[in-house]
Gaussian input, Z-matrix of N, CA and C with variables (Angstrom, degrees):
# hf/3-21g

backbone

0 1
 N
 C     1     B1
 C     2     B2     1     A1
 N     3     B3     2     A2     1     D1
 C     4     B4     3     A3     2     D2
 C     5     B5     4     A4     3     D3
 N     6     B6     5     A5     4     D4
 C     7     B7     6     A6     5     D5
 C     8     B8     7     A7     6     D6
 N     9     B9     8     A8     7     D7
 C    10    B10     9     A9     8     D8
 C    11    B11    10    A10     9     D9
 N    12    B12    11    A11    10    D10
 C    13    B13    12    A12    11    D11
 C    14    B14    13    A13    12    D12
 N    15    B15    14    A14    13    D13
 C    16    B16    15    A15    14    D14
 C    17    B17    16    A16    15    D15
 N    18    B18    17    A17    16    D16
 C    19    B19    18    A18    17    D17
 C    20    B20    19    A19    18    D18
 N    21    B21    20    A20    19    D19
 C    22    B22    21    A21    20    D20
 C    23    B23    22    A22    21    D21
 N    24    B24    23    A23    22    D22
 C    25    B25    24    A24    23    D23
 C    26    B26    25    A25    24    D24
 N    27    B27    26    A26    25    D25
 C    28    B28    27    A27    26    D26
 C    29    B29    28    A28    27    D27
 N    30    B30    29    A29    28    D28
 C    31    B31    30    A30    29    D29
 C    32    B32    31    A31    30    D30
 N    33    B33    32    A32    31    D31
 C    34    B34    33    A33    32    D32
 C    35    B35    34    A34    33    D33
 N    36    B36    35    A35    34    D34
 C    37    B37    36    A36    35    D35
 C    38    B38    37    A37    36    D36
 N    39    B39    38    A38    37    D37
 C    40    B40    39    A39    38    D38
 C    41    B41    40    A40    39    D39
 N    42    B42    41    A41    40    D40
 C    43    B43    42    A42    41    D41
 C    44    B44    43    A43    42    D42
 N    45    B45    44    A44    43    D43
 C    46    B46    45    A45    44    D44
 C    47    B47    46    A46    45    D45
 N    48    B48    47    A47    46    D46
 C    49    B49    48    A48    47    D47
 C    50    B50    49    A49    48    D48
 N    51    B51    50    A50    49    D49
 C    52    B52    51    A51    50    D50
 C    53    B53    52    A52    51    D51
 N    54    B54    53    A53    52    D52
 C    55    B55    54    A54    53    D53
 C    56    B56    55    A55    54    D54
 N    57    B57    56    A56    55    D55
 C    58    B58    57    A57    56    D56
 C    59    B59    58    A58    57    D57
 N    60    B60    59    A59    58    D58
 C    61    B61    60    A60    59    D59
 C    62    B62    61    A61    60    D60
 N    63    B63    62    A62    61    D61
 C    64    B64    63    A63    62    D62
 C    65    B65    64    A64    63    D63
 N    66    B66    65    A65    64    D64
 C    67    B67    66    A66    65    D65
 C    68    B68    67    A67    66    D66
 N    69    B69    68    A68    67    D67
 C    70    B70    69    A69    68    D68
 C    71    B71    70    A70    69    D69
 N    72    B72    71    A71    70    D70
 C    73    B73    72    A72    71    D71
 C    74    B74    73    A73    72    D72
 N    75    B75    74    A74    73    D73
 C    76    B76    75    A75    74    D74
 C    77    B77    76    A76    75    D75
 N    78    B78    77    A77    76    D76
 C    79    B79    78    A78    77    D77
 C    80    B80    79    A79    78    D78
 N    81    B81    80    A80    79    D79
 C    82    B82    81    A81    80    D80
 C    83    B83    82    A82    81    D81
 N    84    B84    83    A83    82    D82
 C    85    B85    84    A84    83    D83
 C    86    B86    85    A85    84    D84
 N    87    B87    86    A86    85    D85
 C    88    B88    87    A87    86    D86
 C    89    B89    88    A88    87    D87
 N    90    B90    89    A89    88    D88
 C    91    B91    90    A90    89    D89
 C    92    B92    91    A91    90    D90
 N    93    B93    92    A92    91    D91
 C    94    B94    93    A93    92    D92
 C    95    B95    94    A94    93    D93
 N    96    B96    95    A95    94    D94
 C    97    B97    96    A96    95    D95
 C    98    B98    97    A97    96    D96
 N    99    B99    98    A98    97    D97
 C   100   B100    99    A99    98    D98
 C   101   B101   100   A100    99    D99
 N   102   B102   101   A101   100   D100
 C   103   B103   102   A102   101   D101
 C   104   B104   103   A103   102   D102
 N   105   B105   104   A104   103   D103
 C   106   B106   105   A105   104   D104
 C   107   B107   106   A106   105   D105
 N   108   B108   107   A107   106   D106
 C   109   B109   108   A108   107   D107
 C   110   B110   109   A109   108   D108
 N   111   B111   110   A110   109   D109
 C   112   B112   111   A111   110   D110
 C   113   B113   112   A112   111   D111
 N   114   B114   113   A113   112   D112
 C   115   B115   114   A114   113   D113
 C   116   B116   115   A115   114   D114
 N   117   B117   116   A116   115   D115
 C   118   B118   117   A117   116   D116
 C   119   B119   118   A118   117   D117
 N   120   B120   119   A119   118   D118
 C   121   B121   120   A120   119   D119
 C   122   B122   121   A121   120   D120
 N   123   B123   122   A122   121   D121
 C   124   B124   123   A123   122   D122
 C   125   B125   124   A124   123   D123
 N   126   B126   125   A125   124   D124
 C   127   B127   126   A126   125   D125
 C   128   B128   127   A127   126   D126
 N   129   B129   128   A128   127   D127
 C   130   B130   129   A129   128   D128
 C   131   B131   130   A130   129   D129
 N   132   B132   131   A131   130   D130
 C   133   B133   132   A132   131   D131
 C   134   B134   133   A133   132   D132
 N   135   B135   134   A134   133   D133
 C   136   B136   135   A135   134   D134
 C   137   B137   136   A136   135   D135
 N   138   B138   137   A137   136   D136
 C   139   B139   138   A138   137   D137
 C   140   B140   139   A139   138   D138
 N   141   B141   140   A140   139   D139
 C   142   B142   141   A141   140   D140
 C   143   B143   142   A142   141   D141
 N   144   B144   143   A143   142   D142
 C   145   B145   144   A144   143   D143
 C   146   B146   145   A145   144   D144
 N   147   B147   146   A146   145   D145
 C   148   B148   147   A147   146   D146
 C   149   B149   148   A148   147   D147
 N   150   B150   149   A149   148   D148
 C   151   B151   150   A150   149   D149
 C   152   B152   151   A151   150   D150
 N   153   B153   152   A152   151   D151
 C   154   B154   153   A153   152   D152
 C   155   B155   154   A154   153   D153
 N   156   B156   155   A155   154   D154
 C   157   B157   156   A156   155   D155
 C   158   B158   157   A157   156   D156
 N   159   B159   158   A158   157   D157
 C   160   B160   159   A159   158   D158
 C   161   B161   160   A160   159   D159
 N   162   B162   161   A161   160   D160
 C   163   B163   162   A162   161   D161
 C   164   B164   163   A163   162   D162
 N   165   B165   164   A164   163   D163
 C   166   B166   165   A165   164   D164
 C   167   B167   166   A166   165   D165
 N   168   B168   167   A167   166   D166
 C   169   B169   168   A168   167   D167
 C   170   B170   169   A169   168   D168
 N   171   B171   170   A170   169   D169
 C   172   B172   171   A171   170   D170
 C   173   B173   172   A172   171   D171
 N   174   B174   173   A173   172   D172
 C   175   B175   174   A174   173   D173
 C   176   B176   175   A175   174   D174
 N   177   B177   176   A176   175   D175
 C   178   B178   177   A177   176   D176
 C   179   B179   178   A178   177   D177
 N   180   B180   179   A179   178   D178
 C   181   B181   180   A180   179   D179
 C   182   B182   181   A181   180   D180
 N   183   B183   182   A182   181   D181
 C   184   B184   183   A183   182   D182
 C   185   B185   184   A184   183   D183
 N   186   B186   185   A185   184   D184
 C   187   B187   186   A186   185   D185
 C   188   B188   187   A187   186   D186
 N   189   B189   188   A188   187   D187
 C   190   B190   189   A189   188   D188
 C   191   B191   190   A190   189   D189
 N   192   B192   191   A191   190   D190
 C   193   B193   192   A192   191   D191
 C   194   B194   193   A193   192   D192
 N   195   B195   194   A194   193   D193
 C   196   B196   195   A195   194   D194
 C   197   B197   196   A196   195   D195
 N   198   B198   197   A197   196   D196
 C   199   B199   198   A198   197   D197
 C   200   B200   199   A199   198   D198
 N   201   B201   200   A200   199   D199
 C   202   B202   201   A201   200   D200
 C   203   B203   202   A202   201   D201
 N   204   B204   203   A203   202   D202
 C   205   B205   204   A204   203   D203
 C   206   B206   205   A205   204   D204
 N   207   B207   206   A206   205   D205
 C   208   B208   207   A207   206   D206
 C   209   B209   208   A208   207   D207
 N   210   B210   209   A209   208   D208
 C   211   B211   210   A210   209   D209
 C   212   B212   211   A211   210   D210
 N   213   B213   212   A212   211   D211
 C   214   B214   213   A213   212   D212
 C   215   B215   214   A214   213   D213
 N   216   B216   215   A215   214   D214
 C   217   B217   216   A216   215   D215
 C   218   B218   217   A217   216   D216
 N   219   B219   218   A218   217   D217
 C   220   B220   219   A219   218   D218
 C   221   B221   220   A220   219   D219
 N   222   B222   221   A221   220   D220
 C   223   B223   222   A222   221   D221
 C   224   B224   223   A223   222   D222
 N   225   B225   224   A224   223   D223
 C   226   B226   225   A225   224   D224
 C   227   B227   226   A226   225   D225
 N   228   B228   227   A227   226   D226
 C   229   B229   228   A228   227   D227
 C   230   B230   229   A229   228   D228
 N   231   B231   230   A230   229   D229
 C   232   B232   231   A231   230   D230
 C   233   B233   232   A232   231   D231
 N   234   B234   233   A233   232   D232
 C   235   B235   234   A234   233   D233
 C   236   B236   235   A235   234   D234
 N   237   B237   236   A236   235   D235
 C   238   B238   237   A237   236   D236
 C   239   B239   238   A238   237   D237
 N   240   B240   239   A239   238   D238
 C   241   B241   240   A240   239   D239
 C   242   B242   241   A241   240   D240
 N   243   B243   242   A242   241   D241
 C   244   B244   243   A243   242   D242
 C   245   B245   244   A244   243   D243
 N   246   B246   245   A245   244   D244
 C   247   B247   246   A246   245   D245
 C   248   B248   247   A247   246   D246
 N   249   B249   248   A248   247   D247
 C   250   B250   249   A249   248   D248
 C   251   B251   250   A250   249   D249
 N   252   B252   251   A251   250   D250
 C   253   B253   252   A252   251   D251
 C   254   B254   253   A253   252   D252
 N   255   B255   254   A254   253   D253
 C   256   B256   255   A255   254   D254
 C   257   B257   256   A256   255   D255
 N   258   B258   257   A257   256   D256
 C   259   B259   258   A258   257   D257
 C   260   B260   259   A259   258   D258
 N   261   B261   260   A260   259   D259
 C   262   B262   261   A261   260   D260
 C   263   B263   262   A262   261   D261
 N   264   B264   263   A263   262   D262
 C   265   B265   264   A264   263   D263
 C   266   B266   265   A265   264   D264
 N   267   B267   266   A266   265   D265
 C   268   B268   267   A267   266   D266
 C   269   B269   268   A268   267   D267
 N   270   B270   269   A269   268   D268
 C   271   B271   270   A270   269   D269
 C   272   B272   271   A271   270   D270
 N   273   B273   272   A272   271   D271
 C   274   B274   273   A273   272   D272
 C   275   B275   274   A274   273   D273
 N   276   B276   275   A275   274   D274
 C   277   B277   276   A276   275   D275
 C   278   B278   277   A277   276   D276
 N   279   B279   278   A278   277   D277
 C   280   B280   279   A279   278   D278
 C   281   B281   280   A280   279   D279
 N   282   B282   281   A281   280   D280
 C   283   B283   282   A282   281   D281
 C   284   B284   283   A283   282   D282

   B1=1.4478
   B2=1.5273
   B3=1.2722
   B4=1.7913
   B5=1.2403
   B6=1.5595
   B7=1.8589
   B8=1.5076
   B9=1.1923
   B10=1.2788
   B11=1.1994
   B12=1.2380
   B13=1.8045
   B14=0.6865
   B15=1.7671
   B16=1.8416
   B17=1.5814
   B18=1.6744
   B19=1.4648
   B20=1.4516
   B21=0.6909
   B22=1.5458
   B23=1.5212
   B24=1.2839
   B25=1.5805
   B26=1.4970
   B27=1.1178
   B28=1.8522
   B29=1.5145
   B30=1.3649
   B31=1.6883
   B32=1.5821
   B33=1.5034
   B34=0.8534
   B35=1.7037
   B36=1.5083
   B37=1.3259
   B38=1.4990
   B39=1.5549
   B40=1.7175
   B41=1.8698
   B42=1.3796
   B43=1.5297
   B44=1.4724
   B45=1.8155
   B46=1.1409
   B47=1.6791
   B48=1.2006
   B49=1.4320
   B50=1.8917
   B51=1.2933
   B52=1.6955
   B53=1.5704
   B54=1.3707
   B55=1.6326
   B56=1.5178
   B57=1.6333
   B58=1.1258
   B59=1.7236
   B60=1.2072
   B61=1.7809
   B62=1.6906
   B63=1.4658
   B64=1.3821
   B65=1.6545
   B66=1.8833
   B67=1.2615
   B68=1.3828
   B69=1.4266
   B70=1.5066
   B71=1.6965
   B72=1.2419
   B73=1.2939
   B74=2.0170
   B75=1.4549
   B76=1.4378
   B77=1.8077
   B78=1.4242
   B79=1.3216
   B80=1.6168
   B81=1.0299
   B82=1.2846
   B83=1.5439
   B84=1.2435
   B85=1.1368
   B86=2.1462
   B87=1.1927
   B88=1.6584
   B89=1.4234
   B90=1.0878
   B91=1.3489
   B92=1.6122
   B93=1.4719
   B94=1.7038
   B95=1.4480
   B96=1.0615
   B97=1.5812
   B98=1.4740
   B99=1.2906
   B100=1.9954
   B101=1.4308
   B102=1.3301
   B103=1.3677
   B104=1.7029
   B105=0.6624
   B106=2.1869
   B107=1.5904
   B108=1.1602
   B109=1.7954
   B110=1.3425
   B111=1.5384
   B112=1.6732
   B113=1.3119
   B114=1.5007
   B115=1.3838
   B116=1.2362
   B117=1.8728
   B118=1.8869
   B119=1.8946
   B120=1.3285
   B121=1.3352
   B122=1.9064
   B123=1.1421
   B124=1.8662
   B125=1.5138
   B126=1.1766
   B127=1.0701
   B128=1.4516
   B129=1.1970
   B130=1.9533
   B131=1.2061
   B132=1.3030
   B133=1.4565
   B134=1.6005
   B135=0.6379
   B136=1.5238
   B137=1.6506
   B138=1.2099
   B139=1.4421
   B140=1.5474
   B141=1.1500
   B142=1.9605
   B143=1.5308
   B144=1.4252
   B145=1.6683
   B146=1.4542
   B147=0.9548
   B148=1.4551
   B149=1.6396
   B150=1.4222
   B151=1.1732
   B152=1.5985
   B153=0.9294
   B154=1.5249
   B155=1.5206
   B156=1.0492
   B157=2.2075
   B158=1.3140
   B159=1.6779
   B160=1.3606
   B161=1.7540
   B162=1.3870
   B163=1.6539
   B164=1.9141
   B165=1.0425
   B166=1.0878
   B167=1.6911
   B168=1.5730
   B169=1.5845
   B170=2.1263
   B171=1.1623
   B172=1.6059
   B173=1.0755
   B174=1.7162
   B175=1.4597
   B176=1.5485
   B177=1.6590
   B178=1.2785
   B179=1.5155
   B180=1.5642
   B181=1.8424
   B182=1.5336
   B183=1.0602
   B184=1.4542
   B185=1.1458
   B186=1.0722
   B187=1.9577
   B188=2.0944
   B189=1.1606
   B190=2.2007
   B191=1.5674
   B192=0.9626
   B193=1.9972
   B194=1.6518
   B195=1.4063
   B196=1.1355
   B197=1.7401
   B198=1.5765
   B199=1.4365
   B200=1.3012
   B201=1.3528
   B202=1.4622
   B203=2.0185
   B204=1.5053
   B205=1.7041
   B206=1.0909
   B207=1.5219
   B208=0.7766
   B209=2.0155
   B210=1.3389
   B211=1.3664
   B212=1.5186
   B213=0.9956
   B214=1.8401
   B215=1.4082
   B216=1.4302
   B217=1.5574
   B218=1.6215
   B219=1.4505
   B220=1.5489
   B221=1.4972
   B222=1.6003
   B223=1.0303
   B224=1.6416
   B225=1.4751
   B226=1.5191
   B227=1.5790
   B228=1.3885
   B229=1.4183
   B230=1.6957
   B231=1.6393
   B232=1.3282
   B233=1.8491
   B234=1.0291
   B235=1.5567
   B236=2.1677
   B237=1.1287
   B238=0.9890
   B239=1.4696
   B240=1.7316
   B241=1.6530
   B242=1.4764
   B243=1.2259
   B244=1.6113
   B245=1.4196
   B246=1.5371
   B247=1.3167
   B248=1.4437
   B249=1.3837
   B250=2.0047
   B251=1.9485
   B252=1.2891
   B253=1.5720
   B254=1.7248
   B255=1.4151
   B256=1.7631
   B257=1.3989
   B258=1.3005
   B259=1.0401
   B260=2.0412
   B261=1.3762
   B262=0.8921
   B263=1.6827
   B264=1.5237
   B265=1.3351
   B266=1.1600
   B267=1.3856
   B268=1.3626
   B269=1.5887
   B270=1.5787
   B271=1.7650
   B272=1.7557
   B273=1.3989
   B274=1.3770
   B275=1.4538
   B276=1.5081
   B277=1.7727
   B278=1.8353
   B279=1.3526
   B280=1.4888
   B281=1.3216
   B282=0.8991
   B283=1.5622
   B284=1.8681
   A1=108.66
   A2=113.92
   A3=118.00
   A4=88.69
   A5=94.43
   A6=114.15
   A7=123.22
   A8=113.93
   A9=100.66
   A10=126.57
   A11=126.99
   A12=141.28
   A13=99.40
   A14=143.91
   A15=136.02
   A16=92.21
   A17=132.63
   A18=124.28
   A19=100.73
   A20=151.12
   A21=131.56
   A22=111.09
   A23=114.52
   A24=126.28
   A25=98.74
   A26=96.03
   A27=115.71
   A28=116.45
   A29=110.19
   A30=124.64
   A31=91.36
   A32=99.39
   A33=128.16
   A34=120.53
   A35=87.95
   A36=116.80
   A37=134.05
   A38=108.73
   A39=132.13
   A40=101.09
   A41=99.93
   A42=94.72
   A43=119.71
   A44=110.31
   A45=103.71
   A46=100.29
   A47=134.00
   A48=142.97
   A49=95.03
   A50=110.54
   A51=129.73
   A52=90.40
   A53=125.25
   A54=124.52
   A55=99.30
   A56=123.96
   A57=122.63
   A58=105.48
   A59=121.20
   A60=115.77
   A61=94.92
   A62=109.46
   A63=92.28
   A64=161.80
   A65=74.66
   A66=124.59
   A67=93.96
   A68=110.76
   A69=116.62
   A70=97.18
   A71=134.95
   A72=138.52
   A73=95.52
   A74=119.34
   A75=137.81
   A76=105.05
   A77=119.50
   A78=115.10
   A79=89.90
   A80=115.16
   A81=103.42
   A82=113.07
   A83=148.94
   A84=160.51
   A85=93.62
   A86=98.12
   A87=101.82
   A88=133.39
   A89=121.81
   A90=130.68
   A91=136.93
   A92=101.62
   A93=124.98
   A94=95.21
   A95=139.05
   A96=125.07
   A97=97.07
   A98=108.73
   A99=92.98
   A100=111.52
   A101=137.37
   A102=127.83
   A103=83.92
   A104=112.97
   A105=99.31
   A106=101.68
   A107=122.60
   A108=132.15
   A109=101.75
   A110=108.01
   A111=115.37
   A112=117.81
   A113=115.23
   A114=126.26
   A115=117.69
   A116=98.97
   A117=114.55
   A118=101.29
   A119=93.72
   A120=90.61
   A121=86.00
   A122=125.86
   A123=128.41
   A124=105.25
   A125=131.38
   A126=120.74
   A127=129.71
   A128=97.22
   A129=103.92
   A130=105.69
   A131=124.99
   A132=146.43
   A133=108.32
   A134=132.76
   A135=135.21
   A136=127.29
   A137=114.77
   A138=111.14
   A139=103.99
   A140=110.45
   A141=110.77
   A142=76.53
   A143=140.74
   A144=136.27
   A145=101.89
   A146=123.68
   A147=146.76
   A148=103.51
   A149=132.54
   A150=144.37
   A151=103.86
   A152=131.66
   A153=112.25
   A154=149.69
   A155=131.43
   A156=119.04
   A157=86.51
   A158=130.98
   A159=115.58
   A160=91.60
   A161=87.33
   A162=98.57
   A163=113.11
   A164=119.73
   A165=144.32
   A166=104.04
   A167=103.76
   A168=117.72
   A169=88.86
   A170=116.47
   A171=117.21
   A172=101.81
   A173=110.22
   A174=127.08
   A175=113.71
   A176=110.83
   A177=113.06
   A178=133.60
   A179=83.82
   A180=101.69
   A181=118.87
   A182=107.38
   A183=109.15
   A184=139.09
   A185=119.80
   A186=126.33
   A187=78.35
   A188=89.45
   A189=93.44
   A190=99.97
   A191=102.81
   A192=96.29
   A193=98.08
   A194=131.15
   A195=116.42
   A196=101.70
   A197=110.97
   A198=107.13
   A199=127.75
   A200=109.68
   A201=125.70
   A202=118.17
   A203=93.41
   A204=94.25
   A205=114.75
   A206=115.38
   A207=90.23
   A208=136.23
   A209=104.13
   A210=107.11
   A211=129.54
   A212=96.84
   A213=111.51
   A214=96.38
   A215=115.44
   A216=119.63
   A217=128.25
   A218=82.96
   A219=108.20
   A220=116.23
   A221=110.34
   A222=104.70
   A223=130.57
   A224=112.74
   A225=87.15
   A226=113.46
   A227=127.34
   A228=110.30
   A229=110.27
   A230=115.86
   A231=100.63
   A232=103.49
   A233=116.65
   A234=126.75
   A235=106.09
   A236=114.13
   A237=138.38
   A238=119.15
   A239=81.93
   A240=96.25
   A241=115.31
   A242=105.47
   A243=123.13
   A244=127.18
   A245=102.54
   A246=122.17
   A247=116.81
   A248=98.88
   A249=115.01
   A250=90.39
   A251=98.15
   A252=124.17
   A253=115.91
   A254=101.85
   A255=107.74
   A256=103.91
   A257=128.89
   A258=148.10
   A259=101.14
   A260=106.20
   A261=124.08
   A262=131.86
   A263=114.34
   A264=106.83
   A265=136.27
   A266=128.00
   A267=117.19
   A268=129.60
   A269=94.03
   A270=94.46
   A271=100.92
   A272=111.81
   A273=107.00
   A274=156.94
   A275=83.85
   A276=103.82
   A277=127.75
   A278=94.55
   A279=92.62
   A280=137.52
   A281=127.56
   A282=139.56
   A283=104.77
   D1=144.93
   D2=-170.38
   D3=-106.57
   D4=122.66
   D5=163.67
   D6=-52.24
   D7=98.89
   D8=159.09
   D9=-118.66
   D10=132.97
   D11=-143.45
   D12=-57.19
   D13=-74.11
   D14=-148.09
   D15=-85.08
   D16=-43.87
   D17=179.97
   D18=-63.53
   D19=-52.61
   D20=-142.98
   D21=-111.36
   D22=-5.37
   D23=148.95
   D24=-50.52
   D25=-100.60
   D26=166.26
   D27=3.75
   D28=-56.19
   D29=-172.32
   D30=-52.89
   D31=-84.28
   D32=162.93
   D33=19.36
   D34=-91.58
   D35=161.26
   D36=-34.87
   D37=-53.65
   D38=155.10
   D39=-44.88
   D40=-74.12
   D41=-170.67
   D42=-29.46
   D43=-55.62
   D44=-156.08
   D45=-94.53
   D46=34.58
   D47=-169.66
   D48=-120.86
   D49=-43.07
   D50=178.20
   D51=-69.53
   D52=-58.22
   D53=-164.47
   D54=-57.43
   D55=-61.65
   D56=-167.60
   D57=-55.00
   D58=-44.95
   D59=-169.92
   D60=-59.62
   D61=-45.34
   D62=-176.04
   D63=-79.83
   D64=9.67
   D65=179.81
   D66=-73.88
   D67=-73.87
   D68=-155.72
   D69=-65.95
   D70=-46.56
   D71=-154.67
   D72=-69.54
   D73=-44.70
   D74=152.59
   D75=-25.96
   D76=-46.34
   D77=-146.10
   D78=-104.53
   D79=-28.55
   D80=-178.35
   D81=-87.43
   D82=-50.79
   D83=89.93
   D84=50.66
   D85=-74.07
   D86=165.73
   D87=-77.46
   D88=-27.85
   D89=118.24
   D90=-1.30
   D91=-84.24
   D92=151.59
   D93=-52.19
   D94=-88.96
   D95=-151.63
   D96=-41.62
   D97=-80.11
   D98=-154.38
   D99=-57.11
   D100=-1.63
   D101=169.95
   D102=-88.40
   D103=-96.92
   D104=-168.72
   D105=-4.61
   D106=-66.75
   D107=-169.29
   D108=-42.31
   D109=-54.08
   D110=175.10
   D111=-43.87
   D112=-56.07
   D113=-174.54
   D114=-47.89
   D115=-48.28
   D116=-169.54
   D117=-53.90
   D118=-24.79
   D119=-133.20
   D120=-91.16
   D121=-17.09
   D122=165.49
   D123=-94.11
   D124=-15.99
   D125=160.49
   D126=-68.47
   D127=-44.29
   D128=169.35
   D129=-31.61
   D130=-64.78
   D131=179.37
   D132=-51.34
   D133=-50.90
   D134=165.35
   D135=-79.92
   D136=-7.41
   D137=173.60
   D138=-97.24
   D139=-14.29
   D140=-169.13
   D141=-65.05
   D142=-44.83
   D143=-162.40
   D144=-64.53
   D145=-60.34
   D146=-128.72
   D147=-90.66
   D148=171.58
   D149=176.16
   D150=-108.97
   D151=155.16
   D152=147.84
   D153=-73.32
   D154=163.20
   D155=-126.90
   D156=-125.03
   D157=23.27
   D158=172.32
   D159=-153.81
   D160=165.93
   D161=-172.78
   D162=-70.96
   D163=-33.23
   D164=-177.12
   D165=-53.57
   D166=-50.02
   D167=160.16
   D168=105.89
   D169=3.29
   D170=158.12
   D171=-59.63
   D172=115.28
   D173=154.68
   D174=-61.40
   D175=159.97
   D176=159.33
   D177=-27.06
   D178=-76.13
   D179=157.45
   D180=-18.31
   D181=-84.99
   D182=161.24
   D183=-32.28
   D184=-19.41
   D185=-170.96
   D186=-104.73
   D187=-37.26
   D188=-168.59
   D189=-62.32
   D190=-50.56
   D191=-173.82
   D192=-79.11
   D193=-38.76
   D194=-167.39
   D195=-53.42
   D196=-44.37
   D197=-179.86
   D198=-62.69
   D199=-34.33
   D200=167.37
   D201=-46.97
   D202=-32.37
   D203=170.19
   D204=-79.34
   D205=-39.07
   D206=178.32
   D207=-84.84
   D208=-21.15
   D209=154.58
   D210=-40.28
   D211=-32.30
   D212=-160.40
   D213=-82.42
   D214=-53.58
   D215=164.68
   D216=-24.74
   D217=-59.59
   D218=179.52
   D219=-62.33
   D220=-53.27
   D221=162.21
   D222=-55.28
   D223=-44.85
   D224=177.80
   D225=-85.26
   D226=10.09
   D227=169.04
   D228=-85.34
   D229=-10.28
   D230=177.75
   D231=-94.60
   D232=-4.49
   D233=168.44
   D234=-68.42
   D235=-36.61
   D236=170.31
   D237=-41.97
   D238=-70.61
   D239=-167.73
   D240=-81.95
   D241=-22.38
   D242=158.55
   D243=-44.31
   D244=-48.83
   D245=176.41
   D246=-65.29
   D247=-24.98
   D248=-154.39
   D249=-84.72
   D250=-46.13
   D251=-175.50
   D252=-53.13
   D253=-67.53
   D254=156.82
   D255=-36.34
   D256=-76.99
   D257=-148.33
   D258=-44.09
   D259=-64.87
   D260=175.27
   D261=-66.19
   D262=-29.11
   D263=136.81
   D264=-61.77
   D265=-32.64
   D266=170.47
   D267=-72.67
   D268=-4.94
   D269=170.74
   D270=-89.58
   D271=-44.49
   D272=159.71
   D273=-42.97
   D274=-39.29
   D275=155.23
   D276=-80.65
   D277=-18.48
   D278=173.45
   D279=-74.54
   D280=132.20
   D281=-170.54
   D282=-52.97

């Protein structure tokens, strides 16, 4: 790619502004998972007591892992795009 000064500052610039959100959006995302994991994991223990708390008859558990996919998802698609992102500044940054 041919450098050009005000564009490829700019690029540049975007990339690592996209890297940082996807950092933080990454950290929380993992974050949320092991507090969900936590939850699954005292709830077990408390639902062997318990009935289930909706008409439908979906346990806790259940609403906990359903969220857990979907976190986990999330998390590795921003692991992904992270990866895609590096990737692509360094063809950008190269001489």
């Amino acid at each position: 790619m041919e450098f050009k000064r005000h564009e490829s500052v700019k690029l540049v610039r975007d990339y690592l502004l996209c890297i940082d959100e996807l950092t933080t959006l990454h950290w929380i995302s993992c974050n949320t998972f092991d507090t969900l994991k936590d939850m699954s994991a005292k709830i077990i223990k408390e639902e062997k007591l318990s009935k289930p708390d909706n008409l439908g008859g979906e346990s806790a558990k259940d609403r906990v892992d359903w969220a857990m996919s979907i976190t986990k998802a999330d998390k590795e698609k921003y692991e992904e795009l992270l990866n895609d992102l590096r990737l692509s500044l360094t063809a950008v940054s190269a001489p």
